[in-house]
NUTORZA-540951 format. One record per residue: residue in three letters; chain; z, x, y of N, C-alpha, C in turn. Coordinates in steps of 0.1 Angstrom, whole numbers, plus 2048, in hexadecimal, padded with zeros to 3 digits. Layout:
# NUTORZA-540951
+-----+---+-----+-----+-----+-----+-----+-----+-----+-----+-----+
!   r ! c !  nz !  nx !  ny ! caz ! cax ! cay !  cz !  cx !  cy !
+-----+---+-----+-----+-----+-----+-----+-----+-----+-----+-----+
! Ala ! A !   Z !   X !   Y !   Z !   X !   Y !   Z !   X !   Y !
...
+-----+---+-----+-----+-----+-----+-----+-----+-----+-----+-----+
***
This chain:
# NUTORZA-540951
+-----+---+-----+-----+-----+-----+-----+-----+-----+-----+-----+
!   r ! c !  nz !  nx !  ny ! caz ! cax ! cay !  cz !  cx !  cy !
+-----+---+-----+-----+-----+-----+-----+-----+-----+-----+-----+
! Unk ! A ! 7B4 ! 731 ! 8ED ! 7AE ! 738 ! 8E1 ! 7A7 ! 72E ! 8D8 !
! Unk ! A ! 79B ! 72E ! 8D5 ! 794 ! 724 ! 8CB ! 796 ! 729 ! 8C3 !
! Unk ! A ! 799 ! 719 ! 8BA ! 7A3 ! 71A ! 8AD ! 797 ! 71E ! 8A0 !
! Unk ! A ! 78B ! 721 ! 8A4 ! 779 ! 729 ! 899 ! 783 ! 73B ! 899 !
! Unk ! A ! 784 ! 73D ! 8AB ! 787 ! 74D ! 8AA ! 793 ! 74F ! 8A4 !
! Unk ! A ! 7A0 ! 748 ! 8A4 ! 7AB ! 748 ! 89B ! 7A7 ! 745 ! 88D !
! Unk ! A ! 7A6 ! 73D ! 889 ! 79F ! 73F ! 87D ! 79A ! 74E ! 873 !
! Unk ! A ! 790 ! 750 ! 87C ! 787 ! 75B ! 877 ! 790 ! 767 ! 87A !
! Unk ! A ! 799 ! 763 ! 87E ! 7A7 ! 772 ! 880 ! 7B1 ! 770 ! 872 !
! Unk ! A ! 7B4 ! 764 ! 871 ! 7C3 ! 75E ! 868 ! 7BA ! 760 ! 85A !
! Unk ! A ! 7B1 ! 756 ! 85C ! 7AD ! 754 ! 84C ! 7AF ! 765 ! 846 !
! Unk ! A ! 79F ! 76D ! 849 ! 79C ! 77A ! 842 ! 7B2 ! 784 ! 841 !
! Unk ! A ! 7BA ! 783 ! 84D ! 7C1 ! 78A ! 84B ! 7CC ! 781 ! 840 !
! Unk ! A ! 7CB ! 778 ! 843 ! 7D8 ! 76E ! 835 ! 7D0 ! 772 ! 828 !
! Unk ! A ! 7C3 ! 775 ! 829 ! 7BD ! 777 ! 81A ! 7C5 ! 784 ! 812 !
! Unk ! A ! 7C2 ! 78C ! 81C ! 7C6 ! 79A ! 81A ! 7D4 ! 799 ! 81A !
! Unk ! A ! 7DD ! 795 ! 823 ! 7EB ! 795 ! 822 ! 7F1 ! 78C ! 813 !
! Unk ! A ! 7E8 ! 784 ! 80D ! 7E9 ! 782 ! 802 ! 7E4 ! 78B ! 7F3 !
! Unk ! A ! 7DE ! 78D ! 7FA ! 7D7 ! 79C ! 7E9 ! 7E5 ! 7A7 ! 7EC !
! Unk ! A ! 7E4 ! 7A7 ! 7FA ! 7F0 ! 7B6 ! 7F2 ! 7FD ! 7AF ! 7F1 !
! Unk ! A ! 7FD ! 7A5 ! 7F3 ! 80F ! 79D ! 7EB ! 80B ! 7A0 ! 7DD !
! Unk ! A ! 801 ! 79A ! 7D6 ! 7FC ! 799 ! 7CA ! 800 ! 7A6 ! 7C3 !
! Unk ! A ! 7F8 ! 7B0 ! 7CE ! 7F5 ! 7C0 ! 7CA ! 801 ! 7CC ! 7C6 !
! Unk ! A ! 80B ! 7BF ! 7D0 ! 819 ! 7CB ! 7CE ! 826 ! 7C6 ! 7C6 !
! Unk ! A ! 81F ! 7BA ! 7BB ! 825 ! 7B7 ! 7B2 ! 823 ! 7B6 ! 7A4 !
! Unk ! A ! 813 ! 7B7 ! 7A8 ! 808 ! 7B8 ! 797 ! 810 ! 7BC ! 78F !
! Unk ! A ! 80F ! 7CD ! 792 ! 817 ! 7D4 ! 788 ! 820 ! 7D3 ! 782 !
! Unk ! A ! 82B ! 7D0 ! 787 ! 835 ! 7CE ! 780 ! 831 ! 7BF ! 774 !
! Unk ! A ! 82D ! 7B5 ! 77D ! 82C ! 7A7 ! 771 ! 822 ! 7AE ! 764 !
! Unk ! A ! 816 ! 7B7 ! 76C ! 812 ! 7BD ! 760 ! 818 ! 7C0 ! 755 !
! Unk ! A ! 81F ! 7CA ! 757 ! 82A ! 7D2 ! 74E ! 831 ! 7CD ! 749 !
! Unk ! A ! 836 ! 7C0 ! 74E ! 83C ! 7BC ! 746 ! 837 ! 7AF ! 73F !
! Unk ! A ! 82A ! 7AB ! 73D ! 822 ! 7A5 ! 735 ! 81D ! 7AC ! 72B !
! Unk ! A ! 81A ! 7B9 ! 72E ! 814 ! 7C2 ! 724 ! 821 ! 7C7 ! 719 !
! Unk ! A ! 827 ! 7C1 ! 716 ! 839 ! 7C5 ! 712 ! 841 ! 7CE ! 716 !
! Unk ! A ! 841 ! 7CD ! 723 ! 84C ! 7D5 ! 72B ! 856 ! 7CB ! 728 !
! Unk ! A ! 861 ! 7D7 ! 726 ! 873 ! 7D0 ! 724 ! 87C ! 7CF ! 730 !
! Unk ! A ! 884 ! 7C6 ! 733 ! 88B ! 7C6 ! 73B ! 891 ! 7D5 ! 744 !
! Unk ! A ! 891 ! 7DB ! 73C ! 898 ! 7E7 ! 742 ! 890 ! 7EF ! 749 !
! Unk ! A ! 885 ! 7F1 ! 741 ! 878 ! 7F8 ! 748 ! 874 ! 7EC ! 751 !
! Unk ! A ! 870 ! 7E4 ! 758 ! 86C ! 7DB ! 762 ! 87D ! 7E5 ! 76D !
! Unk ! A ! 884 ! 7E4 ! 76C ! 88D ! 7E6 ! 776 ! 88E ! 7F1 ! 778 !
! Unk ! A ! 88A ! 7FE ! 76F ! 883 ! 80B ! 770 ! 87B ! 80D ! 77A !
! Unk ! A ! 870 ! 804 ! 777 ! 863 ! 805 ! 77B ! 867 ! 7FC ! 78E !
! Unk ! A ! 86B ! 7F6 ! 790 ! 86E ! 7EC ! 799 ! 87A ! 7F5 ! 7A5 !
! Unk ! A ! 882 ! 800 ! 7A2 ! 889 ! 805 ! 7A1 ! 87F ! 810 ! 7AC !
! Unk ! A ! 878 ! 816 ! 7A2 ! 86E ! 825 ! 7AB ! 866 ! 81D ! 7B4 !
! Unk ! A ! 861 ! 80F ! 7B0 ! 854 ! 805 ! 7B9 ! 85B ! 805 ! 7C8 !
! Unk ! A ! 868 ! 801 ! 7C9 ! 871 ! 804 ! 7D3 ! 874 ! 80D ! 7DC !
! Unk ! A ! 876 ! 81C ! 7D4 ! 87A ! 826 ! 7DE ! 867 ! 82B ! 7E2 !
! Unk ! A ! 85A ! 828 ! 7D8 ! 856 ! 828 ! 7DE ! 84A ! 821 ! 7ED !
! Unk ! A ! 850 ! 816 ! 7EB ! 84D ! 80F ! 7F4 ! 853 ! 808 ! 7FF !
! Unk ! A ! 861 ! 80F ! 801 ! 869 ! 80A ! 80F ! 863 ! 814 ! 816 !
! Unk ! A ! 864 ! 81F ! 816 ! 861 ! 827 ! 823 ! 857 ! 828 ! 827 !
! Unk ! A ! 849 ! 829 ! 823 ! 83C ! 824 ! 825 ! 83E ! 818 ! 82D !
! Unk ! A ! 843 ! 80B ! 826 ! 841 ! 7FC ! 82A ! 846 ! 7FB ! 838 !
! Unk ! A ! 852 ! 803 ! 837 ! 85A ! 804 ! 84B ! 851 ! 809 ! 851 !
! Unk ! A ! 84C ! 815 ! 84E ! 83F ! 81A ! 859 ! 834 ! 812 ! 85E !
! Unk ! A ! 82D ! 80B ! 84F ! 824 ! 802 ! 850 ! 823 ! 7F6 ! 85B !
! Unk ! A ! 832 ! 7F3 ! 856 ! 833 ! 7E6 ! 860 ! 83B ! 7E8 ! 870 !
! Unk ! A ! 83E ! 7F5 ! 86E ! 83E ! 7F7 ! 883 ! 838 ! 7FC ! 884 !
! Unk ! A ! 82B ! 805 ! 87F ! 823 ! 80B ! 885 ! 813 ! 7FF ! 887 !
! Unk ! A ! 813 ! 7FD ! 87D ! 803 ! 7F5 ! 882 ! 803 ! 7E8 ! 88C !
! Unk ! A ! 80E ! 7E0 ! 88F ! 80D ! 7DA ! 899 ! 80F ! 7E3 ! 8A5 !
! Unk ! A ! 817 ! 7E7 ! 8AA ! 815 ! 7F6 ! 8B0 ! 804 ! 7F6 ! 8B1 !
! Unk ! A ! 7FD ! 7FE ! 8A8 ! 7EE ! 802 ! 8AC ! 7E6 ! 7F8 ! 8AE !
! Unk ! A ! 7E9 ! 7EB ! 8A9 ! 7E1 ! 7DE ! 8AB ! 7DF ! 7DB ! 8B9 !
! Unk ! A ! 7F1 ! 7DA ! 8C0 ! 7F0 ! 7D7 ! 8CB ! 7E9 ! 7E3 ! 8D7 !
! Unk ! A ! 7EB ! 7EE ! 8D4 ! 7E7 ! 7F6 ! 8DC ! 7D6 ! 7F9 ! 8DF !
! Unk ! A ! 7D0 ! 7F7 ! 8D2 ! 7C4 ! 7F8 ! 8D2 ! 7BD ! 7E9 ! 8D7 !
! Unk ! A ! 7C5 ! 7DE ! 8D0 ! 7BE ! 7D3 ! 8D8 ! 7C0 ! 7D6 ! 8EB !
! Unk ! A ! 7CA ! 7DB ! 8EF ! 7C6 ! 7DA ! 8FC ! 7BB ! 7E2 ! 904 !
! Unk ! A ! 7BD ! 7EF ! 8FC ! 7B2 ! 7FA ! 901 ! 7A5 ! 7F3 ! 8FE !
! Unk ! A ! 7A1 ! 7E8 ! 8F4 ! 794 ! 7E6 ! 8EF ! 791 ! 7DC ! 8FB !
! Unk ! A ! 79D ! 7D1 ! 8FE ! 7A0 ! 7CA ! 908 ! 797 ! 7D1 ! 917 !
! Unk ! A ! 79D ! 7DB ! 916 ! 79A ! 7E4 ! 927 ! 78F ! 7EA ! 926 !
! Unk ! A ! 787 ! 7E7 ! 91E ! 779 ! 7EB ! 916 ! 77E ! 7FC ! 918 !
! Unk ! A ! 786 ! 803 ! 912 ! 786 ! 811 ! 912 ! 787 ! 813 ! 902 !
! Unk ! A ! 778 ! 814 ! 8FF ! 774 ! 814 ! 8EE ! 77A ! 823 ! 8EC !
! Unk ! A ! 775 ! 82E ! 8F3 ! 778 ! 839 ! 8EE ! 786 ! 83D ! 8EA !
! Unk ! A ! 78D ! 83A ! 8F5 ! 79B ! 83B ! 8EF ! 7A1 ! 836 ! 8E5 !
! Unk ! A ! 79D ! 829 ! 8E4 ! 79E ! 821 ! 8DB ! 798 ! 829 ! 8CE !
! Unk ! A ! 78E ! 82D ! 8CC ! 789 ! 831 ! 8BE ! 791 ! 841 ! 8BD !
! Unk ! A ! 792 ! 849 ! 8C7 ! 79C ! 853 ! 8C2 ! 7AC ! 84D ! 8BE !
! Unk ! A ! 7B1 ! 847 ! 8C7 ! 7BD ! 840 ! 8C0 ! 7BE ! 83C ! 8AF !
! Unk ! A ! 7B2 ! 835 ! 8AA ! 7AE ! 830 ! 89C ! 7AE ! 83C ! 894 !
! Unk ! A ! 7A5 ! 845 ! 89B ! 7A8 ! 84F ! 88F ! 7B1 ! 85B ! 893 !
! Unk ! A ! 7BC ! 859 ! 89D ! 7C8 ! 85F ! 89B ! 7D0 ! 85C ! 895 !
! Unk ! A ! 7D4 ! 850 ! 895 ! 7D5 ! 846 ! 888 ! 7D5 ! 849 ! 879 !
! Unk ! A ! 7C6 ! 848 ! 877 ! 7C5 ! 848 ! 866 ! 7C8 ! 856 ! 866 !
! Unk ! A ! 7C4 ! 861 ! 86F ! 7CE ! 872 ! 86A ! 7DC ! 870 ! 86A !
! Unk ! A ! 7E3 ! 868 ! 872 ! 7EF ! 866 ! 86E ! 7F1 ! 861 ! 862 !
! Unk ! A ! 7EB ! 85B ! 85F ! 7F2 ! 857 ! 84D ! 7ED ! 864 ! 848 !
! Unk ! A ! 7E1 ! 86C ! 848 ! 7DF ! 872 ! 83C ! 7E7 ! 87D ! 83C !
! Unk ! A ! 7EE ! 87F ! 84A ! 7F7 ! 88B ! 84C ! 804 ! 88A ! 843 !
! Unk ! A ! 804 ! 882 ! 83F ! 813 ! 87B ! 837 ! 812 ! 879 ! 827 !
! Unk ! A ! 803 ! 881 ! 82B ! 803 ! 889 ! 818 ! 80A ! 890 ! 814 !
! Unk ! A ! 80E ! 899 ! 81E ! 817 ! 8A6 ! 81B ! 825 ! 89E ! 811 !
! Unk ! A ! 82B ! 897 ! 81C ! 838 ! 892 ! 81B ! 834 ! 888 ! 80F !
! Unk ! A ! 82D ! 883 ! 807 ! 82D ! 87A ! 7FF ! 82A ! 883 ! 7F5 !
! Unk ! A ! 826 ! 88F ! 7F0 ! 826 ! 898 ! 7EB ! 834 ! 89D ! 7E8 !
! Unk ! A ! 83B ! 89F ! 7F0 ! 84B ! 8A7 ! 7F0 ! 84F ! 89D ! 7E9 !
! Unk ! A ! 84F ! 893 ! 7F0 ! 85A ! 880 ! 7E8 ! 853 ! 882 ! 7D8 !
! Unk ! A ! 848 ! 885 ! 7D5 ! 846 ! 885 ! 7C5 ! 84C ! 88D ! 7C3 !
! Unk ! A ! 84C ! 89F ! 7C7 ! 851 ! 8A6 ! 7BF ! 85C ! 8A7 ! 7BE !
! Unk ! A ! 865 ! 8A0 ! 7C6 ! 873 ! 89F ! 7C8 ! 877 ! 895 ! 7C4 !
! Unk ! A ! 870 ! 88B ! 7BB ! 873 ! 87D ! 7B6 ! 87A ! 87A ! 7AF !
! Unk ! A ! 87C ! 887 ! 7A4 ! 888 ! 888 ! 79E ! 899 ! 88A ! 7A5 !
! Unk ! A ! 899 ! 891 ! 7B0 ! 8A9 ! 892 ! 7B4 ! 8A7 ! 885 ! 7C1 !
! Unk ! A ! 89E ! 87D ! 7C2 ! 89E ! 876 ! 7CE ! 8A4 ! 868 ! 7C5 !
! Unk ! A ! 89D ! 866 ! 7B5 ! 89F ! 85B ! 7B1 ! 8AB ! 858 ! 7AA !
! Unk ! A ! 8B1 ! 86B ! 7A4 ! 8C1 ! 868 ! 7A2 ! 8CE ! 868 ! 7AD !
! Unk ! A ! 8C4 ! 86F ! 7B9 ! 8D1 ! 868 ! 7C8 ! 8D2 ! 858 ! 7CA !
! Unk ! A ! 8C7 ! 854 ! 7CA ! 8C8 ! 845 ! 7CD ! 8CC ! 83D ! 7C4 !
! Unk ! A ! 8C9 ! 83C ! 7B6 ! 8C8 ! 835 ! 7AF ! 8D4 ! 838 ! 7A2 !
! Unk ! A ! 8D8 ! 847 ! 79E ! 8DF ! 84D ! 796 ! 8D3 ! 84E ! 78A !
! Unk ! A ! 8DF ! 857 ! 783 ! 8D6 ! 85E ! 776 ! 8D4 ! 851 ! 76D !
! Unk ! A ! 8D2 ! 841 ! 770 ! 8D4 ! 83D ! 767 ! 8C2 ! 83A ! 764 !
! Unk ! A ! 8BE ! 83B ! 775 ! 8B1 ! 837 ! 776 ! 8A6 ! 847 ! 77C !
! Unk ! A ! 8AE ! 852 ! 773 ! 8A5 ! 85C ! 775 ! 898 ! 859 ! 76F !
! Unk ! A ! 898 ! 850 ! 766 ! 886 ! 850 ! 75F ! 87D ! 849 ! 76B !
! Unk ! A ! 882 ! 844 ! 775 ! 87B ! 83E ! 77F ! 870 ! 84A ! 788 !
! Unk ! A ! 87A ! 854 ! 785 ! 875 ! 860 ! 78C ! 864 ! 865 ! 78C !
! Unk ! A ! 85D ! 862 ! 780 ! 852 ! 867 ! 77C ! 846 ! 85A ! 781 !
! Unk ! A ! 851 ! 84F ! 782 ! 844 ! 840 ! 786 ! 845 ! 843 ! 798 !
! Unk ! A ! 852 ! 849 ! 799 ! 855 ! 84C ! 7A9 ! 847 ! 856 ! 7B1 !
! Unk ! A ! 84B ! 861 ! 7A8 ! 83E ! 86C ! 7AB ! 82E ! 864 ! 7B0 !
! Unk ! A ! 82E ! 85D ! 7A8 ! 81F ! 857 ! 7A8 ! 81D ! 847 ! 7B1 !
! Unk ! A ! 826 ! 841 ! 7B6 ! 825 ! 838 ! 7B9 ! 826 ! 83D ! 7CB !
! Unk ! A ! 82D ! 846 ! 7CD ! 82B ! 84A ! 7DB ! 821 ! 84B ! 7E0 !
! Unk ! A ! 814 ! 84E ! 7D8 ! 80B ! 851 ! 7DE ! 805 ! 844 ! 7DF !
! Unk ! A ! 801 ! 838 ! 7D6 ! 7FF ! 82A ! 7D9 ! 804 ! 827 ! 7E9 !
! Unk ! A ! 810 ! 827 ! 7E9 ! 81B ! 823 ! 7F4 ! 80E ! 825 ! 801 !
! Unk ! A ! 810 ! 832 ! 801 ! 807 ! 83C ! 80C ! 7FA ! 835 ! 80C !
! Unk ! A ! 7F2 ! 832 ! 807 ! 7E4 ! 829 ! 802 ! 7E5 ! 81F ! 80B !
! Unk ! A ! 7F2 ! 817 ! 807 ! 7F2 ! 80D ! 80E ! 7F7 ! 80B ! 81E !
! Unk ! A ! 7FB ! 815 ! 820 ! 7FF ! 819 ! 832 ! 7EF ! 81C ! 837 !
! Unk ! A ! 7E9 ! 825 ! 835 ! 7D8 ! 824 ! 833 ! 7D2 ! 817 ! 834 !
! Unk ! A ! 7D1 ! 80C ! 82F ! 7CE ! 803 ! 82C ! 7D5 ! 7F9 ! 839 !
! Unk ! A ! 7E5 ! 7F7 ! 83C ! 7E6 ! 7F0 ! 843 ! 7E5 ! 7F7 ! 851 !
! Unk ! A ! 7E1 ! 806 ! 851 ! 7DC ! 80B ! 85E ! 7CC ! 808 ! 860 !
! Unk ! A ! 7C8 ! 80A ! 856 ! 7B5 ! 802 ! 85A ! 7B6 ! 7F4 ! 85C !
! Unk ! A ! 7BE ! 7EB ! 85C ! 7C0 ! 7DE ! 858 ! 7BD ! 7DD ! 86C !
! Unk ! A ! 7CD ! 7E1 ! 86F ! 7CB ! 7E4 ! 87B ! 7C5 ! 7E6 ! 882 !
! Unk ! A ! 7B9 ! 7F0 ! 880 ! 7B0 ! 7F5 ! 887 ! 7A5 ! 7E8 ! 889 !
! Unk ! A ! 7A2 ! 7E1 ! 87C ! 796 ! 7DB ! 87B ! 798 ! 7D2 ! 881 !
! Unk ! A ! 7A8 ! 7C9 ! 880 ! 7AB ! 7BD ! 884 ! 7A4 ! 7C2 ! 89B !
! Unk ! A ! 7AF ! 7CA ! 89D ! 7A8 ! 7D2 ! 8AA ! 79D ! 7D0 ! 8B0 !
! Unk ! A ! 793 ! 7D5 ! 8A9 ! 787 ! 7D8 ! 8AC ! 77F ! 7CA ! 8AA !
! Unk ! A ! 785 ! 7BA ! 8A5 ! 781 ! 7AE ! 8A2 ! 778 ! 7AE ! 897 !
! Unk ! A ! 77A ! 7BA ! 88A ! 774 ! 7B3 ! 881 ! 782 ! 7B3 ! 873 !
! Unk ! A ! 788 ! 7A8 ! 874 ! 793 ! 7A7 ! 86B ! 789 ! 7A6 ! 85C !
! Unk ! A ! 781 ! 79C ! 85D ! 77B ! 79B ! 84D ! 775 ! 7A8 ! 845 !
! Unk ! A ! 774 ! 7B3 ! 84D ! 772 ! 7C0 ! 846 ! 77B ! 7C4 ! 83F !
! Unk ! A ! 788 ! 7C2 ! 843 ! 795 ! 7C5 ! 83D ! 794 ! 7BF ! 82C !
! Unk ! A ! 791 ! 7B2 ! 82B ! 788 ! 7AD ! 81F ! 787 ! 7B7 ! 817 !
! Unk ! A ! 779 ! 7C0 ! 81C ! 775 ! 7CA ! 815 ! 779 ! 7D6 ! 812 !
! Unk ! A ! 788 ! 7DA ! 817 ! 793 ! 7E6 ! 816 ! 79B ! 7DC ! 809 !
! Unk ! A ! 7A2 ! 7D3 ! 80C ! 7A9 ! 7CD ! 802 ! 7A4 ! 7C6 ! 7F6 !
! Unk ! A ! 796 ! 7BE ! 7F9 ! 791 ! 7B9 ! 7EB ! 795 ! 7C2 ! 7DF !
! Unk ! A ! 78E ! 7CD ! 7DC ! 790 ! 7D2 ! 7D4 ! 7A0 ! 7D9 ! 7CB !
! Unk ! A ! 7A8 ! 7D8 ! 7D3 ! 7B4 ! 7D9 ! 7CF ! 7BA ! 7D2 ! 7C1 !
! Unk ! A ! 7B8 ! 7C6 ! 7C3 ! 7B9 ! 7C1 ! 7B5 ! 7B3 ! 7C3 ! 7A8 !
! Unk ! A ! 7A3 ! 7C4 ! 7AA ! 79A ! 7C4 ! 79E ! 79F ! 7D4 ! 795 !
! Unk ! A ! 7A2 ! 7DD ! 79E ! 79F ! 7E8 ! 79D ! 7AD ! 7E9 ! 795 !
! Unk ! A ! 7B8 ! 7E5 ! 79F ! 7C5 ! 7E7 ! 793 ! 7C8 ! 7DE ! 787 !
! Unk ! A ! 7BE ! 7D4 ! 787 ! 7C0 ! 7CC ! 77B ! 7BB ! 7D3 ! 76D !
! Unk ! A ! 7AC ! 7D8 ! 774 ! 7A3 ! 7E4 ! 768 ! 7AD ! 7EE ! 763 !
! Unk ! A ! 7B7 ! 7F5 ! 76F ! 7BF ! 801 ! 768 ! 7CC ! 7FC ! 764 !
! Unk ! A ! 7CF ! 7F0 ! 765 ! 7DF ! 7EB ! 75C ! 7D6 ! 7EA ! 74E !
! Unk ! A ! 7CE ! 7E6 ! 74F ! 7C8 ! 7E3 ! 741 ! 7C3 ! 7EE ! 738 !
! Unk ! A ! 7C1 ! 7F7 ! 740 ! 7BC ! 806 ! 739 ! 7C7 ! 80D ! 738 !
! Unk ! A ! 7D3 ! 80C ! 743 ! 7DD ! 81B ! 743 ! 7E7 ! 817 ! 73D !
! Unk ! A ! 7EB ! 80C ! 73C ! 7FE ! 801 ! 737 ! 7FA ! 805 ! 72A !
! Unk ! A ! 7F0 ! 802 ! 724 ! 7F7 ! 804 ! 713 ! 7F6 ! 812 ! 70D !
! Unk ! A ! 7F0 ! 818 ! 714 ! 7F3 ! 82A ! 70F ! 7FC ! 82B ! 719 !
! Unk ! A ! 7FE ! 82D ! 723 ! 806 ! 833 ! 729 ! 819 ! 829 ! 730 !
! Unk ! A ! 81A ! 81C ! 72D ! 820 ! 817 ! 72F ! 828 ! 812 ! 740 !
! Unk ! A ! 831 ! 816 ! 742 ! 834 ! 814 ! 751 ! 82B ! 81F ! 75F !
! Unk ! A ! 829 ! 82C ! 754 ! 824 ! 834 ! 75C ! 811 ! 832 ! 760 !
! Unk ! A ! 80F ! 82A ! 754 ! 806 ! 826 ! 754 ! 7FF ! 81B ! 760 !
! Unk ! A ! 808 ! 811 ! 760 ! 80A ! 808 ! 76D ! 809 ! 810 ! 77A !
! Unk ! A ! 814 ! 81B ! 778 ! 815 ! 81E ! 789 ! 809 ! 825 ! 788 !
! Unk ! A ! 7FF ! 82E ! 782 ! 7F3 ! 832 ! 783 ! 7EC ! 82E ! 788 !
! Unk ! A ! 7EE ! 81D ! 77F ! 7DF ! 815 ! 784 ! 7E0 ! 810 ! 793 !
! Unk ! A ! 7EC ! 80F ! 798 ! 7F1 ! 805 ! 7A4 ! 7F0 ! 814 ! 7AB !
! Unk ! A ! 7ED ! 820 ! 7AA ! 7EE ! 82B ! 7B6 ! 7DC ! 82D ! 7B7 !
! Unk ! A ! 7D9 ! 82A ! 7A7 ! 7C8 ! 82F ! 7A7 ! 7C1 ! 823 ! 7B5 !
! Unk ! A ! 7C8 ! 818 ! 7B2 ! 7C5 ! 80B ! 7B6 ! 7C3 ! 807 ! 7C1 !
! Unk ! A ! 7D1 ! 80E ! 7CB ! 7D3 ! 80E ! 7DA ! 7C8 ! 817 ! 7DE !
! Unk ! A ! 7C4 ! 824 ! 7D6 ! 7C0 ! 82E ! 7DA ! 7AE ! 82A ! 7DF !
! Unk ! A ! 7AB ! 824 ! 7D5 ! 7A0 ! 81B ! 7D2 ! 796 ! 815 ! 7DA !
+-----+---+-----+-----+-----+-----+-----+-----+-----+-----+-----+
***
């Protein structure tokens, strides 16, 4: 393997695998630069959690999973399959609207089972951060696809924007709206 074509694989994906480290921590340092208090950061840190373990398990067995499967079909030059696979794929995430829809509305008895009544106020950043979560299973399912198909640096252009966009809405949503404000910008953001 020439160490140009490695390269042009590692660099673009370490870039990206670094914005969304950044991306799934902004918020909170936001919030709590913007004078978020101890307690609200563990509030808020609290819902960031329940919503982003169960997405994240998916994410990370499923897109190696579709990486490898599609690199070999692309391998056996069988494009067609390969491009139905991709976009059976991305309808699999968006089929999991439904269910991220229920996790909001049920965010309230889901966040006092796990967590107790002490962190019911988590419930309302819970509602809205689910759907980010889900953004980002989108994101590392096209990641997949692009890496696939050998153009990793497009991925670039799915993730670039992640940051700019939630830094404009922590700065617009956090001081009127406070924590809920954060998880807005960081769901407007993923969505983005």
């Amino acid at each position: 393997l020439p160490i140009r074509r490695l390269l042009s694989y590692s660099a673009p994906l370490s870039a990206c695998g670094m914005v969304l480290q950044v991306f799934g921590r902004m918020d909170l340092i936001v919030l709590t630069a913007m004078g978020g208090t101890a307690a609200l950061a563990g509030v808020y840190a609290a819902a960031q959690n329940l919503s982003t373990i169960p997405p994240g398990i998916l994410a990370v067995s499923f897109s190696p999973l579709l990486l490898a499967t599609l690199s070999r079909l692309l391998i056996a030059r069988q494009e067609l399959p390969a491009k139905r696979m991709s976009l059976y794929a991305l309808r699999a995430v968006v089929a999991l609207l439904p269910f991220a829809a229920m996790v909001s509305g049920a965010s309230g008895e889901i966040t006092v089972l796990i967590y107790g009544t002490a962190y019911a106020s988590a419930s309302q950043l819970l509602g809205v951060l689910v759907f980010g979560a889900l953004a980002l299973v989108f994101v590392s399912v096209t990641g997949a696809i692009l890496t696939a198909g050998g153009k990793p640096a497009w991925l670039l252009l799915v993730v670039g924007p992640l940051l700019p966009l939630a830094a404009v809405g922590y700065l617009v949503f956090i001081p009127q709206f406070g924590a809920l404000g954060a998880a807005l910008a960081t769901t407007l953001g993923a969505l983005g």
